[in-house]
ZAMARGU-4260 file (C-alpha; in steps of 0.2 Angstrom, whole numbers, plus 5000, padded with zeros to 4 digits):
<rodrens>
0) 5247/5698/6058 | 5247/5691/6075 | 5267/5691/6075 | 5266/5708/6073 | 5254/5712/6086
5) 5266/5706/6099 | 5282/5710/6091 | 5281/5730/6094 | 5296/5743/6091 | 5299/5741/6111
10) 5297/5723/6112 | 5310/5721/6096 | 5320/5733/6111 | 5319/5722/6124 | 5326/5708/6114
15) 5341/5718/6106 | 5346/5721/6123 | 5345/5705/6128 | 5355/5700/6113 | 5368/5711/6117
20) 5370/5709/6136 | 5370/5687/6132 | 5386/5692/6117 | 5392/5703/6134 | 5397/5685/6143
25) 5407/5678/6128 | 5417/5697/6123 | 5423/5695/6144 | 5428/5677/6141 | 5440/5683/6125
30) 5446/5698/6133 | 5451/5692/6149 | 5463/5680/6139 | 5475/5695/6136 | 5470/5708/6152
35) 5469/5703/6170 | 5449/5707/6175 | 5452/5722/6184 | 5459/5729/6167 | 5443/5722/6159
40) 5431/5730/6170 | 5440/5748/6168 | 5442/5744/6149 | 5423/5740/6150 | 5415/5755/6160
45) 5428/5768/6152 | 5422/5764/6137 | 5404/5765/6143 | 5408/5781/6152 | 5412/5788/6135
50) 5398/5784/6126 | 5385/5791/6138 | 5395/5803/6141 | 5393/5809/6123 | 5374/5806/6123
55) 5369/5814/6139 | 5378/5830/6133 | 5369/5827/6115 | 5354/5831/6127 | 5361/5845/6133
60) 5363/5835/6151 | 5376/5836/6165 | 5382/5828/6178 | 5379/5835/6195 | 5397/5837/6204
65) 5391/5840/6222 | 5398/5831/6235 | 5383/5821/6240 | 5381/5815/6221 | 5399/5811/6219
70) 5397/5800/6237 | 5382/5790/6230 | 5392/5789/6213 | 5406/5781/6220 | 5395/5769/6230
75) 5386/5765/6215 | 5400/5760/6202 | 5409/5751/6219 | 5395/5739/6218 | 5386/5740/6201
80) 5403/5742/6191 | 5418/5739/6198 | 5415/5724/6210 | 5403/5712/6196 | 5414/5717/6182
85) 5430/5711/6191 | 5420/5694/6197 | 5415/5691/6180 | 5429/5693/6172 | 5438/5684/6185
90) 5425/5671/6185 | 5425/5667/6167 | 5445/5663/6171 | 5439/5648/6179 | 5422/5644/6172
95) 5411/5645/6155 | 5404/5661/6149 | 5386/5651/6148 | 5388/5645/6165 | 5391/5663/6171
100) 5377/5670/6164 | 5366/5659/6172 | 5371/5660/6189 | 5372/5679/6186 | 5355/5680/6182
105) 5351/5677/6201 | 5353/5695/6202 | 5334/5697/6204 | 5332/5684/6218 | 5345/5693/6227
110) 5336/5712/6224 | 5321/5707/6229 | 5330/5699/6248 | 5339/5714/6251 | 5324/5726/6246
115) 5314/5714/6261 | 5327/5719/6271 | 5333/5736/6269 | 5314/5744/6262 | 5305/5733/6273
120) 5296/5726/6256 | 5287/5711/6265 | 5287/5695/6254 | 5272/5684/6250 | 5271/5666/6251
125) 5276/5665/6232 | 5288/5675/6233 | 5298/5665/6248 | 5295/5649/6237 | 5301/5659/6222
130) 5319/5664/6231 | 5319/5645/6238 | 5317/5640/6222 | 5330/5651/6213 | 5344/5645/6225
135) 5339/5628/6221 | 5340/5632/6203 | 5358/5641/6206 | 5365/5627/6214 | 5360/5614/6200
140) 5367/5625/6188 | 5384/5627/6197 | 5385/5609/6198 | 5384/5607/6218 | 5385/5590/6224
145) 5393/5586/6205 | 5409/5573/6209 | 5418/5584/6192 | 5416/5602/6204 | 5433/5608/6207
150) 5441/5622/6219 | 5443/5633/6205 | 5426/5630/6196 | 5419/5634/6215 | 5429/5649/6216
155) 5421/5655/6199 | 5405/5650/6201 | 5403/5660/6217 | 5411/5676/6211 | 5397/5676/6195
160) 5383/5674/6212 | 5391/5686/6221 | 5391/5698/6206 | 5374/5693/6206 | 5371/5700/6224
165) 5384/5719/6220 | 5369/5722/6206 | 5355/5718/6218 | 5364/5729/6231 | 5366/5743/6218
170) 5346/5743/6213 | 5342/5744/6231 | 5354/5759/6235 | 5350/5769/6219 | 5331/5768/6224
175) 5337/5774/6239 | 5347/5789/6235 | 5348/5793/6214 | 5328/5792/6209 | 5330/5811/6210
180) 5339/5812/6194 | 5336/5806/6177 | 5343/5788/6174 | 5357/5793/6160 | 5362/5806/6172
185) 5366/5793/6186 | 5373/5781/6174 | 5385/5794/6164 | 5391/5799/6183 | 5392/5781/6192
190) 5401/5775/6174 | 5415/5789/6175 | 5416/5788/6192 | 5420/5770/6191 | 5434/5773/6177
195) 5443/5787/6190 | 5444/5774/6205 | 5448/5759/6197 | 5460/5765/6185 | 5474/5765/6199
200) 5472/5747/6202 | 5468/5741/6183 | 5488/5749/6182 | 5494/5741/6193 | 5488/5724/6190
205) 5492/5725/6169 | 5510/5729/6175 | 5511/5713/6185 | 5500/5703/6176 | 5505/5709/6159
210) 5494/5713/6142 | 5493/5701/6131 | 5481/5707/6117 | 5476/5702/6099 | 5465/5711/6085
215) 5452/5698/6092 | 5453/5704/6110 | 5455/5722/6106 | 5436/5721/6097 | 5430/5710/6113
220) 5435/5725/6124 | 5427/5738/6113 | 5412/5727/6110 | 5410/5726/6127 | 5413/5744/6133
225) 5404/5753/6121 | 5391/5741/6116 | 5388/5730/6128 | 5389/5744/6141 | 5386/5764/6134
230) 5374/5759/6119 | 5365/5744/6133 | 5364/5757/6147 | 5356/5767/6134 | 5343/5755/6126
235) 5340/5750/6145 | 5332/5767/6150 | 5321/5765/6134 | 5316/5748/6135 | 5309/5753/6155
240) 5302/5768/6149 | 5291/5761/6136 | 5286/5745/6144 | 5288/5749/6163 | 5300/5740/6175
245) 5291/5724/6175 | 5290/5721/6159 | 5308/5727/6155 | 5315/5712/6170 | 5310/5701/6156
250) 5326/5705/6149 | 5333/5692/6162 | 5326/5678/6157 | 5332/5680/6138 | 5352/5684/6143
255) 5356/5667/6149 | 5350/5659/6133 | 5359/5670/6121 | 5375/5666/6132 | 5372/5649/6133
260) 5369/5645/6115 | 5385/5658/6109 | 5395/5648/6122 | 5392/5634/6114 | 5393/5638/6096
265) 5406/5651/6097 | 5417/5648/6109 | 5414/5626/6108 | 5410/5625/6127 | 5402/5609/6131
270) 5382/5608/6134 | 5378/5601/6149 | 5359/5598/6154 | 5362/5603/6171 | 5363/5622/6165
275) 5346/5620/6156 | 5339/5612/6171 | 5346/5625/6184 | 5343/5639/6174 | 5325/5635/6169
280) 5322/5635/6191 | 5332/5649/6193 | 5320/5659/6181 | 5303/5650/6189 | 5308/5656/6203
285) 5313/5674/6196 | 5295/5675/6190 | 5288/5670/6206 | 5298/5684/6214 | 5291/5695/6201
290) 5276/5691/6204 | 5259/5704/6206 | 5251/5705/6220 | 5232/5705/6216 | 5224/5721/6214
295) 5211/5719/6231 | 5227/5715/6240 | 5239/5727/6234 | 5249/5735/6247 | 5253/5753/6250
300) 5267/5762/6241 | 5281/5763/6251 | 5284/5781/6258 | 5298/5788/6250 | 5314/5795/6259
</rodrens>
């Protein structure tokens, strides 16, 4: 009985998403065996375009084509599609799917720095600790200092952090300019905008690079595009809406253990401790960030602008 207390319809949400987003890690590290990354990350958000496409015109929903909107679309997908996709993809060339997703999950740390920054959002004493902590907990997991760290592990291992800081970058600049419109609108538009800009390049690099594909790469691409990106981008706006935006950021902590166990079990990549250690401070320090600030000292609610 207790079990079920907990376990509601939206918590069993939170989880699925979690589930599907940890798989996400091990269908890029199969389909970038037969298509270079930027063909993986078109592949990915086309897909994904398609499939909210189809549910936001289900609702009866559009996508606004003014000129403004189509700006912050583009500036959106740039740095919430086009560029993480690409470093993941690219990344997981050079290093495990489990090691990405835990240096990937410093996407909150990141978010919360540039929201100091740019929406003058003042950090607590915590919450400094938290981000100190974090980077800590990245570099451990990356294997900084390790004497078996080469170049091209580096190179990977700093394209999954820097995907990490494109999301946090996007969170801050849709907060900025796209909470006027509902969530699957600014999705379905950042999404196709993504798949028109970076189509161009994703050509261009599968005719140099070549496509190499096999019934087990072609169902990692569409795994990936329309589950792990139109039918997650979906779920997403459900899981915040039922349990609020804290409580839904929970969904980072449970993503890096999904990928880290399938990346061992599926895909046979070594375990190493030094991923369980770092990822276990990158998420202390997450939850630091996270943090409430207590009720007698809450701060005023930024003015919108």
């Amino acid at each position: 009985m207790a079990a079920r207390g907990w376990l509601t319809a939206p918590v069993r949400r939170l989880f699925l998403l979690a589930f599907i987003w940890g798989w996400s890690f091990l269908f890029i590290k199969v389909a970038v065996e037969g298509l270079t990354p930027t063909a993986v990350a078109w592949a990915r958000i086309t897909l994904g375009a398609a499939v909210l496409t189809l549910v936001l015109r289900s609702q009866g929903g559009r996508v606004p084509t003014d000129r403004v909107m189509l700006r912050h679309f583009a500036v959106v997908t740039l740095a919430g599609n086009i560029v993480p996709f690409t470093l993941l993809a690219w990344g997981e060339q050079h290093i495990t799917s489990a090691l990405t997703a835990v240096l990937n999950a410093s996407t909150p740390l990141f978010t919360a720095l540039f929201a100091a920054v740019a929406l003058h959002e003042r950090l607590r004493r915590v919450q400094v600790l938290g981000l100190a902590v974090g980077v800590v907990g990245v570099s451990v997991a990356a294997g900084l200092g390790a004497s078996d760290l080469a170049g091209s592990s580096l190179a990977g291992a700093l394209a999954a952090v820097a995907a990490g800081a494109a999301y946090g970058v996007t969170f801050i600049y849709m907060r900025m300019h796209l909470l006027s419109i509902p969530p699957l609108v600014a999705a379905t538009g950042q999404l196709t905008a993504g798949a028109i800009l970076l189509f161009p390049v994703a050509a261009v690099t599968s005719a140099v690079g070549g496509i190499h594909l096999t019934p087990t790469r072609v169902l990692a691409i569409l795994l990936l595009g329309t589950l792990g990106t139109g039918v997650a981008y979906v779920l997403n706006y459900r899981v915040v809406a039922d349990l609020g935006p804290t409580r839904a950021s929970l969904v980072t902590y449970i993503i890096p253990v999904v990928a880290v166990v399938l990346g061992i079990v599926v895909l046979d990549e070594p375990f190493e401790w030094r991923l369980v250690i770092g990822g276990a401070l990158t998420v202390l320090g997450i939850a630091a960030v996270n943090s409430k600030r207590p009720a007698r000292q809450r701060a005023p609610s930024p003015a919108t602008q």
